[in-house]
C-alpha positions, 0 to 999 in steps of 0.5 A, a space after each residue: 878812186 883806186 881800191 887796192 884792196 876788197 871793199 865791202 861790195 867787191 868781195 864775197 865773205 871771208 875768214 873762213 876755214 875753206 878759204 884758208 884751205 884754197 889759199 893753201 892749195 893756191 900758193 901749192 898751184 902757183 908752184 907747181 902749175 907749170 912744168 919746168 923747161 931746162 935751158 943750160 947757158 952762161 950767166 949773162 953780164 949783169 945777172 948772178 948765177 943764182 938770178 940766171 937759173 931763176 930766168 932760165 929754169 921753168 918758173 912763173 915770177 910773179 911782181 907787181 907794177 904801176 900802170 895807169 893810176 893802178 898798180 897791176 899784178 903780172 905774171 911772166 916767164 922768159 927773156 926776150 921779145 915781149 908778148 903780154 898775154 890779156 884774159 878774159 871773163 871771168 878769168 886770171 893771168 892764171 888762164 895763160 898758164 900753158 902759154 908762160 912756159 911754151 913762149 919762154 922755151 921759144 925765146 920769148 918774155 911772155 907776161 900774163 897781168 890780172 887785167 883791171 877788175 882781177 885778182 891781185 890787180 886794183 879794182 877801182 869802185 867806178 864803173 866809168 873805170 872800166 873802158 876799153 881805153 883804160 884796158 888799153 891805157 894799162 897795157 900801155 903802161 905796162 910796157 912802159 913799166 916793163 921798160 919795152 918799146 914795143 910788144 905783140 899783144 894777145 888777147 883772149 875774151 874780153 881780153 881780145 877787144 883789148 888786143 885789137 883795139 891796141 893793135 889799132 890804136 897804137 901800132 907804133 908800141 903793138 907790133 902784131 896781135 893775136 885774136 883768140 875766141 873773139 874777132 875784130 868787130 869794127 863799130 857798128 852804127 847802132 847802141 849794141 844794147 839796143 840790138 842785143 836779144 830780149 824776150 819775156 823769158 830770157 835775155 842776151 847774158 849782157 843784157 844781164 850783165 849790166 845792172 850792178 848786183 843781180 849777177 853778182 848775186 848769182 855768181 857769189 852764192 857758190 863761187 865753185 859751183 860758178 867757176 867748175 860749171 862755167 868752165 865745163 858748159 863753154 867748152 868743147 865737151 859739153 853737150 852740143 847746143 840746141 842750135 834752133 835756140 838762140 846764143 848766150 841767153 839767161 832766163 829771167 827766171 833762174 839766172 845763168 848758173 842753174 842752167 849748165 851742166 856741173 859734171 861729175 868729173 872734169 875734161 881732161 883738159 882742166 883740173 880740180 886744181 885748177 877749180 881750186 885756183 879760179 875758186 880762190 881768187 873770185 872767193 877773194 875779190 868777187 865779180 864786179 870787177 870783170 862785170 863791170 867791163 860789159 857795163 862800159 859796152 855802150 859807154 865803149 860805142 860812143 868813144 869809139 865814134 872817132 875810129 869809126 872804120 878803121 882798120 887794124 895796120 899790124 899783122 894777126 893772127 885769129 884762132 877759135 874753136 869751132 863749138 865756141 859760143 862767140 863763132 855762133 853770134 848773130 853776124 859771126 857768119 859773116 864776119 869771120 870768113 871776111 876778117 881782112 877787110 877790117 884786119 888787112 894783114 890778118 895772116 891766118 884764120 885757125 879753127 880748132 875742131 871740138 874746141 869750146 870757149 876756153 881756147 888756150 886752156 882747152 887746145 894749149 899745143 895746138 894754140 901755143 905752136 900757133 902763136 910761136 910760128 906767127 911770132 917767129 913770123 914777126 
């Protein structure tokens, strides 16, 4: 079943002057949230002048398309190669927005979806919905819709298994793939919540993640709060983490949210605005949704049985910071130094000094000259 719309278990209350007043200030943002990039050219055949100047002008077009079962709300810029660009948790095309503008000025068609769970993207009620196979599937069909034989897939988070698991599946439609902050991890031969840290007084933030309602709970109680204090304490300008304590654990007591810091103001690399739109839309459409990518973690093991050793064909790329989270999980010492065994025309492994979590959002130069000389590469 597809619900199209906020049901009563997906959304947090509504109707309410400050969710009036960040609709307002969303609709303001999506107007102004990217600087304009001038290109002067002839209107091509097909296009009126006045389409012409809205393709080539700095504007974010936004539609809607069916895919998979679902319809999906994208966000693009620019004509030319495809490069669909997939957020991760808890996040929006809206994480992208640095990224639209440059991949257009360079002469390509960057487009940024709500990944299944998000935003103005269906948000089907089964939780057996959220696979990596149906992440894939509507990429698939996004391209389809999009009318593209084939594209470069990027994806940050959990939008970065979607990417390489694309990339390894179907290479004949993704023709390169960027990893950002998470690296290929090929199947590991164990369930992965069976070995994921638990101790009296804290377990793996996925271990907290997979009962349906506690995180939730949490994360909608003050979505600002969830959205200004996670966006801060993953960066790269956070305190440094006690490294003699584990990675990504929540207390049993307290949850996730009341142990990061809510900062009196912000980097400089993200706004109270952009606070505002992330506010906005989790106020709207609630977490379940993206949660319920990390209760398919198992459910994803067992259907990958089969791919069980393969390895991604197509040429990558892999960028991170070097204080992100995810480089400091059990094993990524290992891993990452070794990634062309599992991603054999790996190009180039980029590590961003004081880089925290949030990549493109916290380094957009350094990751949108990365991404545009690998494309060009292609």
């Amino acid at each position: 079943m597809i619900d199209a719309k906020p049901g009563p278990a997906m959304s947090a209350p509504g109707g309410t002057v400050q969710q009036a007043l960040l609709s307002t200030r969303r609709r303001d943002l999506l107007r102004l949230s990217v600087g304009a990039v001038a290109v002067f050219a002839a209107p091509r055949i097909g296009h009126s002048a006045t389409e012409e100047a809205k393709m080539t002008s700095g504007e974010i077009r936004h539609r809607t398309v069916e895919t998979n079962g679902i319809h999906m709300h994208l966000a693009e810029q620019g004509e030319g190669p495809l490069v669909v660009l997939c957020h991760g948790f808890p996040e929006s095309w809206y994480s992208w927005r640095h990224q639209l503008a440059a991949l257009a000025a360079a002469g390509f068609h960057a487009v940024a979806p709500d990944m299944r769970g998000y935003g103005q993207t269906d948000r089907p009620a089964e939780i057996d919905q959220y696979t990596l196979f149906h992440q894939v599937g509507d990429i698939v069909g996004l391209l389809d819709a999009l009318g593209a034989k084939q594209a470069v897939i990027a994806g940050h988070d959990f939008g970065a298994p979607v990417a390489w698991l694309a990339a390894l599946l179907r290479p004949d439609r993704f023709r390169g793939v960027i990893g950002l902050s998470v690296p290929y991890r090929p199947r590991s031969p164990v369930r992965p919540t069976t070995v994921m840290r638990q101790t009296d007084d804290a377990v793996f933030y996925q271990l907290y993640y997979q009962a349906p309602g506690p995180a939730e709970a949490e994360f909608e109680r003050d979505v600002r709060l969830t959205v200004r204090s996670g966006l801060y304490g993953n960066s790269g300008d956070a305190p440094p983490r006690d490294p003699t304590q584990p990675v990504g654990m929540v207390p049993r007591a307290g949850g996730w949210v009341a142990r990061r810091p809510n900062p009196p103001s912000l980097p400089p690399w993200l706004t109270e605005a952009d606070v505002d739109f992330y506010t906005a839309e989790f106020t709207r459409t609630g977490y379940r949704g993206g949660l319920n990518w990390y209760r398919n973690i198992d459910r994803n093991w067992e259907l990958l049985a089969p791919f069980a050793g393969a390895t991604v064909s197509v040429p990558a790329l892999y960028v991170a910071g070097d204080r992100d989270l995810v480089v400091a999980f059990p094993g990524m010492d290992q891993l990452i130094p070794n990634l062309t065994k599992f991603v054999p025309r790996l190009q180039k492994t980029i590590m961003l000094p004081g880089c925290g979590h949030w990549t493109q959002q916290e380094r957009p130069e350094a990751v949108n000259s990365a991404m545009i000389e690998f494309l060009q590469s292609l």
